[in-house]
N, C-alpha and C positions, 0 to 999 in steps of 0.2 A: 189584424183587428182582434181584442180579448171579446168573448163570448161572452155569455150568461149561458149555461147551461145546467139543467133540471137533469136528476139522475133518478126514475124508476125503478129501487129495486128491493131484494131481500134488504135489512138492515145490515151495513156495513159492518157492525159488529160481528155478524154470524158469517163472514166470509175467510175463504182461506186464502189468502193473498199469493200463496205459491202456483196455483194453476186457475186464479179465479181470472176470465176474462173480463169482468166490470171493472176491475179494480185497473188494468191494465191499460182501456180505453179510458178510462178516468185519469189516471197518472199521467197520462200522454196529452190530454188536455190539460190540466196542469200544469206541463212542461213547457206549453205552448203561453201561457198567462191569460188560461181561458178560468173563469170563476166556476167555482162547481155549486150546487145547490142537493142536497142528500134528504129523499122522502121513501116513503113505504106507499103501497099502493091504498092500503084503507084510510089514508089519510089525504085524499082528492076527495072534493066536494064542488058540485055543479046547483048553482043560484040564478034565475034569469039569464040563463046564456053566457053563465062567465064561471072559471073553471078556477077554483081557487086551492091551493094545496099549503098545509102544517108542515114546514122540515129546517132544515137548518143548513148555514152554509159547512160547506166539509174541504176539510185537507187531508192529503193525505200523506204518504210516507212508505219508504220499501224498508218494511222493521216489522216483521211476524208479530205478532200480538198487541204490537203498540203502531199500527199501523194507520191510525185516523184521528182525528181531532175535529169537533163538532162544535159549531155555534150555538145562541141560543136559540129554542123552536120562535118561528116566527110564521108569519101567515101570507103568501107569495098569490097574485094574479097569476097564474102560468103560464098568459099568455105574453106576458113580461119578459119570459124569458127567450134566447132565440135555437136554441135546441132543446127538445126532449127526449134523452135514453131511454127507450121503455125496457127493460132490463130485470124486472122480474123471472124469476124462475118458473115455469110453470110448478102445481098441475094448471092448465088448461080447460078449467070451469069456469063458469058463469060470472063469477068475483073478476077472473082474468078478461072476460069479453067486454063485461063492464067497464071497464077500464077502458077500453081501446075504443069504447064509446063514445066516452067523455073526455077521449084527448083529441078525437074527431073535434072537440071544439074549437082546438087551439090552433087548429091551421087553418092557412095558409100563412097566416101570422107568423107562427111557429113551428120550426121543420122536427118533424118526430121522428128517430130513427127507432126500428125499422117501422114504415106507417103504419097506421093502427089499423085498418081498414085489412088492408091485406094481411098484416098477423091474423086478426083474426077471423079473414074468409081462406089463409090457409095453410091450415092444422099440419103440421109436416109429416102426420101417417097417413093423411087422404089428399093432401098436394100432391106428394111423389105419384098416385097414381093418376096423373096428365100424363104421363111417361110411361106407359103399361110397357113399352118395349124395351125401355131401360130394367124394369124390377124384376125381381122373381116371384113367382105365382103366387097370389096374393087375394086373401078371403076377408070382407069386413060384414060383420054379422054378428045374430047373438041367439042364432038358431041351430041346436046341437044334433042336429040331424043334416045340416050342411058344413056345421065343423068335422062330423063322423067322415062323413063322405070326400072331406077333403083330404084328413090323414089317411082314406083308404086309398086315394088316388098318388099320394106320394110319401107315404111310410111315415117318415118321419118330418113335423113341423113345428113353429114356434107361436107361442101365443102369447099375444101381450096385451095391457091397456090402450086403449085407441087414445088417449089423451094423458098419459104418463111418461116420465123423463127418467134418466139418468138412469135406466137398467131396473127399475123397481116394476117387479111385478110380470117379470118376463120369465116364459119356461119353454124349457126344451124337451118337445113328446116327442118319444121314441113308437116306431112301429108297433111295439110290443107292449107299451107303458099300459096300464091298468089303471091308471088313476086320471085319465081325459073327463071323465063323469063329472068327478069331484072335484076337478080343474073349474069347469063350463059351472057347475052351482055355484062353486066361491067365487068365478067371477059375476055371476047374476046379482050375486049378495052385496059384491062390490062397490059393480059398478051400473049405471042405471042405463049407460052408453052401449051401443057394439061393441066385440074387440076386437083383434086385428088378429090374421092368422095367415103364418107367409111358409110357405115353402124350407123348412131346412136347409142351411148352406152348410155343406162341409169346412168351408175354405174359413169361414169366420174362425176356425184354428190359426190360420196364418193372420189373422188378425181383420180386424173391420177398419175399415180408412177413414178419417175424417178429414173431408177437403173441405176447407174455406175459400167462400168468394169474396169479394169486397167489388160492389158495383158490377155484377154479372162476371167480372173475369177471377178466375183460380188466382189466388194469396198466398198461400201454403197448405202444406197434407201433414198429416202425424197417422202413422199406422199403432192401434190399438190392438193389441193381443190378451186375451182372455189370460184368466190363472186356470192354472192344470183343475182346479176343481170344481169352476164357471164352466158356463156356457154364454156368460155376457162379459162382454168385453170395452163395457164404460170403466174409466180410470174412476167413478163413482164407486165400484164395488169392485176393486180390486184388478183392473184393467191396465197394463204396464204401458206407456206409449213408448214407439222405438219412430228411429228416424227413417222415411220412406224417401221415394221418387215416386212420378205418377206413370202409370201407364198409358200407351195410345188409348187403348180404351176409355180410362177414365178423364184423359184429358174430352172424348168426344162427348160424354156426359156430360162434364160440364159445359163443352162448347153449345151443345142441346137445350140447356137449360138456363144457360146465362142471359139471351133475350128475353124468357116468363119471368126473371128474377126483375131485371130492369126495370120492365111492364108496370112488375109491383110495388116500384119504389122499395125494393127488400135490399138493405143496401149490403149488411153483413149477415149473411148466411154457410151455416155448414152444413154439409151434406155427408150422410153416410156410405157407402160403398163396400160392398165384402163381394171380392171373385169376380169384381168387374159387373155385378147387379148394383144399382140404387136401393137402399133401403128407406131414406128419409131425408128429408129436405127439411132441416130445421131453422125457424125463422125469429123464434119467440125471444131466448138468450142463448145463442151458442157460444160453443166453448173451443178450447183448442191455442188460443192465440199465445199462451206463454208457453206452452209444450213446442209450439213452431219455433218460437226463440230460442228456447231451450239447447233445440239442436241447428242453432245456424241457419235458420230459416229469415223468412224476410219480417219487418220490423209491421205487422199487420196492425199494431193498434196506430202506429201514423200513416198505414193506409186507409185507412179506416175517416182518420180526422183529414189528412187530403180528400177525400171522396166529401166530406161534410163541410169542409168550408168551402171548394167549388161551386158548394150548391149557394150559398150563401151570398 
């Protein structure tokens, strides 16, 4: 049966079609002679109860640069439609919760992937901590007299934004670093949030893993290795992906964590892992799925569209 499906995201235009996972779940519905429909998030508007969105029908195409072709803008019910991608990239502010608000309107009518509801009750730096026995020790706060105290207790940690993506804004203090001070003000200045502060892993040398589930069960992994002059290891900032296997361990992580994923109707989530700790359970737009292909992994974005037309 051909679809109607609404695509949530950055503007097609600004995507790189070589490791972008929209594009790839998109293509694969296309493939299937599912109709696409292509919007940006500031362009949803909520009237009396009805969810109406500005975008255009879209095709697509595997051709770097010339990769999409766009209808005229036109003005869509949304609930019209019988899927919605939410697929924007964070940040993860108020603009993004908004959203996941007012797609709340559009079901049961319309099946949202992943639901809005639980994207946005769970942020994937204070999700993963359901799991406190899976992570590594792990401080969310914006009180620098309990960050001091935590680098005293274990030398060396990393501090990030509690609601930021793709490696921005992430650093690695050393025992010795001198500049924690002026870390904690620029991020006061920043951000108006907590931020997050975990435990130093040595082993994220050997790379940080990104496992994919599709419907609570493991999809494929790509292991992520930092550049010799990183300390983060998203393929965002210069992050190589190599081909892995999984370990017992991290297959019991995911085995852990595949019934809360369920729960919350989170249908495509990727999870982070370095040295056999969880770092983060990402639920917003992960990534990963054409690096899986890449290296002879399984074909995730028609896992993905099996899982959604079951539902259907």
């Amino acid at each position: 049966m051909a679809l109607d499906v609404a695509v949530q995201m950055d503007h097609v235009s600004s995507i790189s079609i070589k490791g972008d996972s929209t594009f790839a779940i998109c293509l694969e519905a296309q493939r299937r002679g599912h109709s696409l429909f292509h919007y940006t998030p500031d362009r949803l508007s909520l009237r009396d109860g009805v969810v109406t969105v500005r975008g255009e029908a879209m095709e697509l195409r595997e051709e770097e640069g010339n990769h999409f072709t766009l209808g005229a803008s036109e003005k869509r019910d949304l609930s019209s439609a019988d899927v919605v991608l939410l697929r924007q990239d964070p940040p993860f502010d108020m603009a993004y919760i908004t959203s996941t608000h007012i797609l709340e309107r559009v079901q049961p009518k319309t099946l949202v992937v992943n639901d809005p509801a639980s994207v946005r009750n769970a942020p994937e730096k204070i999700f993963v901590t359901d799991f406190p026995d899976l992570m590594p020790e792990t401080l969310i706060t914006k009180d620098p007299a309990e960050v001091a105290a935590f680098r005293k207790e274990f030398g060396e940690i990393v501090m990030k934004p509690l609601y930021g993506n793709g490696g921005a804004g992430v650093f690695h203090i050393t025992k010795d670093d001198r500049n924690i001070t002026s870390f904690m003000e620029t991020f006061g200045l920043l951000y108006r949030e907590p931020f997050i502060v975990q435990r130093y892993l040595k082993d994220v040398r050997q790379g940080d893993k990104r496992i994919i589930l599709v419907d609570g069960k493991v999809a494929g992994a790509i292991n992520r290795v930092p550049a010799e002059t990183d300390a983060r290891s998203n393929m965002h900032v210069g992050g190589v992906a190599t081909a892995t296997e999984l370990t017992v361990r991290e297959h019991e992580i995911c085995e852990r964590i595949g019934p809360a994923l369920k729960e919350r109707d989170l249908l495509f989530v990727g999870i982070d892992v370095i040295g056999g700790l969880l770092t983060e359970i990402n639920v917003t737009s992960p990534t990963g799925i054409r690096e899986v292909a890449r290296f002879g992994g399984n074909d995730i974005a028609a896992m993905i569209w099996d899982a959604i037309e079951a539902r259907l």
